[in-house]
N, C-alpha and C positions, 0 to 999 in steps of 0.2 A: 504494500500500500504506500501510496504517496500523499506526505502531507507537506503542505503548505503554506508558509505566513509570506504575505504581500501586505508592504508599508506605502500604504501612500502622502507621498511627502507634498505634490502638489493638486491642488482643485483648480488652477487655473492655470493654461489650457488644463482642461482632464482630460490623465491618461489611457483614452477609450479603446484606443488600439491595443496598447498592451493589456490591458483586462481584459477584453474578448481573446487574445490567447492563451492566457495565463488561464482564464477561469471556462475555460472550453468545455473541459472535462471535468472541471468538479463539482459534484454531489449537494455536497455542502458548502454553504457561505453561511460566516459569521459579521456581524460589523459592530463591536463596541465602540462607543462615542463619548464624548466628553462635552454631550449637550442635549436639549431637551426634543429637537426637534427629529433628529437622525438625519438629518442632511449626506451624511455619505451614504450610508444606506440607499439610500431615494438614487442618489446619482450612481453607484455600484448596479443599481436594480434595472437602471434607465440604457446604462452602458452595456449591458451584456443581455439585454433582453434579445431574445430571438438567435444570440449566440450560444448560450448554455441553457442547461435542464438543473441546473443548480435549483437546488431549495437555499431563499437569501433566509436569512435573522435579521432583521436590523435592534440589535441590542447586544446586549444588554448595556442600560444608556445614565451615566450620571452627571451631573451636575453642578452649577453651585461650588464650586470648590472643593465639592466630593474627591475620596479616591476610588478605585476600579481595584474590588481585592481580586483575584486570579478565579478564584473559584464560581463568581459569577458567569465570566467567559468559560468555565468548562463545565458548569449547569448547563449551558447552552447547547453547547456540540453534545451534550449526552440529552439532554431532551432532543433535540435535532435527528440524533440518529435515533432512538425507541420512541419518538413520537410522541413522548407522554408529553403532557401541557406543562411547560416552563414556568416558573415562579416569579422569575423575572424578567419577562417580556409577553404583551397583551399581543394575542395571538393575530392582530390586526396589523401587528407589523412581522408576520414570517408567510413569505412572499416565494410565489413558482414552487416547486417541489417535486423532486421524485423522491423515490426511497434512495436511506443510504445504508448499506451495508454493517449491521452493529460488531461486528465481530471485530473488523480492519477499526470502528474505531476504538472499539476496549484496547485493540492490541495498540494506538495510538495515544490513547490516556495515561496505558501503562508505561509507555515509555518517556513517560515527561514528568 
């Protein structure tokens, strides 16, 4: 299994070319944010539509001068792959989907 972290450093131009190769083939997308509205999200979801069969997340999302403890982001990816309904993120923002494979990601949790 192949996993993947993609940093997006700028929003302007966005880079929609490289996303639609990068995110071709994958399953799953996550987008944690550091604001209320998920602005990447919306723009990851816009740029690769019609490119990928990805299931996006847009979350899990804080704020305010919050921090992002780690285990939010991997709440995610394991609601994501078993499906069950996520605790932190309203399921109005987890956008396209296919199934993802649980197995490749347990073996992916366990190695981080």
């Amino acid at each position: 299994m192949k996993v993947g972290l993609i940093k997006v450093r700028s929003l302007r131009p966005f880079p929609t070319k490289e996303l639609r190769q990068l995110c071709a083939k994958a399953k799953l997308i996550v987008v944690p944010e550091f604001n209320y509205v998920g602005w990447l999200a919306k723009e990851v979801a816009t740029a690769i539509y019609g490119f990928s069969n990805a299931k996006i997340i847009g979350g899990p999302r804080v704020y305010g001068g919050q921090s992002m403890p780690v285990e939010l982001i991997v709440d995610e990816v394991e609601s994501g792959v078993s499906g069950k309904k996520s605790t932190n993120v309203a399921m109005s923002q987890v956008m396209g989907g296919t199934t993802v494979n649980p197995e490749e990601v347990a073996q992916f949790m366990r190695s981080i």
